[in-house]
C-alpha positions as CSV (number, residue, x, y, z in Angstrom):
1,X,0.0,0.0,0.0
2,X,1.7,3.0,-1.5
3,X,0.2,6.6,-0.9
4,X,0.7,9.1,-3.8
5,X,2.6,12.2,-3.4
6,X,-1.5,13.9,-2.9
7,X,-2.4,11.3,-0.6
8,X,0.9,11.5,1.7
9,X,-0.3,15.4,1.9
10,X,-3.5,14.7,2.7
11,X,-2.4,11.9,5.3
12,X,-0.2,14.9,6.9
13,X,-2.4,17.2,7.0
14,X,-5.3,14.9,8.8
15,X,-2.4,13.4,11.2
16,X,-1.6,17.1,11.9
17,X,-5.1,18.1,12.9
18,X,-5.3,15.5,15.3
19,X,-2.4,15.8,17.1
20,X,-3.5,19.5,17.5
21,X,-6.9,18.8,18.9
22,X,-5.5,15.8,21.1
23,X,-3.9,18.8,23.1
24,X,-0.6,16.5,23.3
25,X,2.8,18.4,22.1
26,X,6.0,16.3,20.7
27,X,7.2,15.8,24.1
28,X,3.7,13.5,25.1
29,X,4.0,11.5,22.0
30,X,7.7,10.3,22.9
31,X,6.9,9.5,26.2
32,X,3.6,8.0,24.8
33,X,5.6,6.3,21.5
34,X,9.4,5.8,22.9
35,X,9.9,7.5,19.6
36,X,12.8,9.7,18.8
37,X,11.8,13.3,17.8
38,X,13.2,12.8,14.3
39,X,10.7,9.3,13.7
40,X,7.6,11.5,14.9
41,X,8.5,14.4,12.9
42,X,9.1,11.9,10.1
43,X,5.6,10.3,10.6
44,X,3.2,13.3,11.1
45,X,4.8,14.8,7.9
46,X,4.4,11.1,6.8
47,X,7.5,11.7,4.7
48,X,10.1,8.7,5.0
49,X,8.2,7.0,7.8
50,X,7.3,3.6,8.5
51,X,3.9,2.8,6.9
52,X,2.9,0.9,10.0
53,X,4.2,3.7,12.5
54,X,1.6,6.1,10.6
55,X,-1.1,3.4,11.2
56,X,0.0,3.1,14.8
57,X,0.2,7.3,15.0
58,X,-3.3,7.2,13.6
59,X,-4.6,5.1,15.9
60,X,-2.7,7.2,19.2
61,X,-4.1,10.2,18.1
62,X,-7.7,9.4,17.4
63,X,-8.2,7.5,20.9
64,X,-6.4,11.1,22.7
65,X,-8.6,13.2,20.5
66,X,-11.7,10.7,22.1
67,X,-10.1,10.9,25.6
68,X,-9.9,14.4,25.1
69,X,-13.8,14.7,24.7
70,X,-13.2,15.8,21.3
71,X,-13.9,14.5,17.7
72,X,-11.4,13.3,15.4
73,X,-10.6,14.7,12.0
74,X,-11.9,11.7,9.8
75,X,-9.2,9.8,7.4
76,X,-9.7,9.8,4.0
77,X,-6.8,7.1,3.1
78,X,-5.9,5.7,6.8
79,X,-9.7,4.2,7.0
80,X,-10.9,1.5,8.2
81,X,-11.2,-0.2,5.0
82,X,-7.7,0.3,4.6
83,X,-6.5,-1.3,7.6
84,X,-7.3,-5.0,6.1
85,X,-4.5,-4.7,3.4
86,X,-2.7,-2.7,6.0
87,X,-2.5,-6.1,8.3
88,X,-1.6,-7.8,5.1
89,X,1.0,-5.7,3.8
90,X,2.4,-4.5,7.4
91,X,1.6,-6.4,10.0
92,X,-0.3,-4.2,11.6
């Protein structure tokens, strides 16, 4: 499962608006992740990451967006019809 230069953007920009309305800053998701700074950066910008750390990010930030009483930004790539060839092709 290969996004497209459009849907790596889009992907970004929907990880992005998450992460700002699960109210957690880059400091959170490494204690939360045991990430480095660079592989977060890396997957929120979804440029060079690991396909299955952008599922895994995905998932992190829509359950803190719920925690936080809020409502996720929807995925238009990451869905949940995805996710099947996701576990195929990644493990996940």
């Amino acid at each position: 499962m290969s996004l497209t230069p459009a849907q790596q953007r889009q992907t970004a920009a929907e990880l992005q608006a998450n992460f700002e309305l699960s109210g957690l800053s880059t400091a959170d998701l490494r204690q939360l992740t045991g990430w480095i700074q660079e592989r977060i950066v890396a997957t929120l910008t979804v440029d060079s990451a690991d396909p299955a750390d952008v599922w895994r990010l995905r998932d992190l930030l829509e359950s803190e967006v719920r925690s936080a009483g809020r409502t996720p930004v929807p995925y238009s790539v990451l869905t949940e019809q995805a996710r099947a060839s996701a576990r195929a092709w990644f493990g996940i």
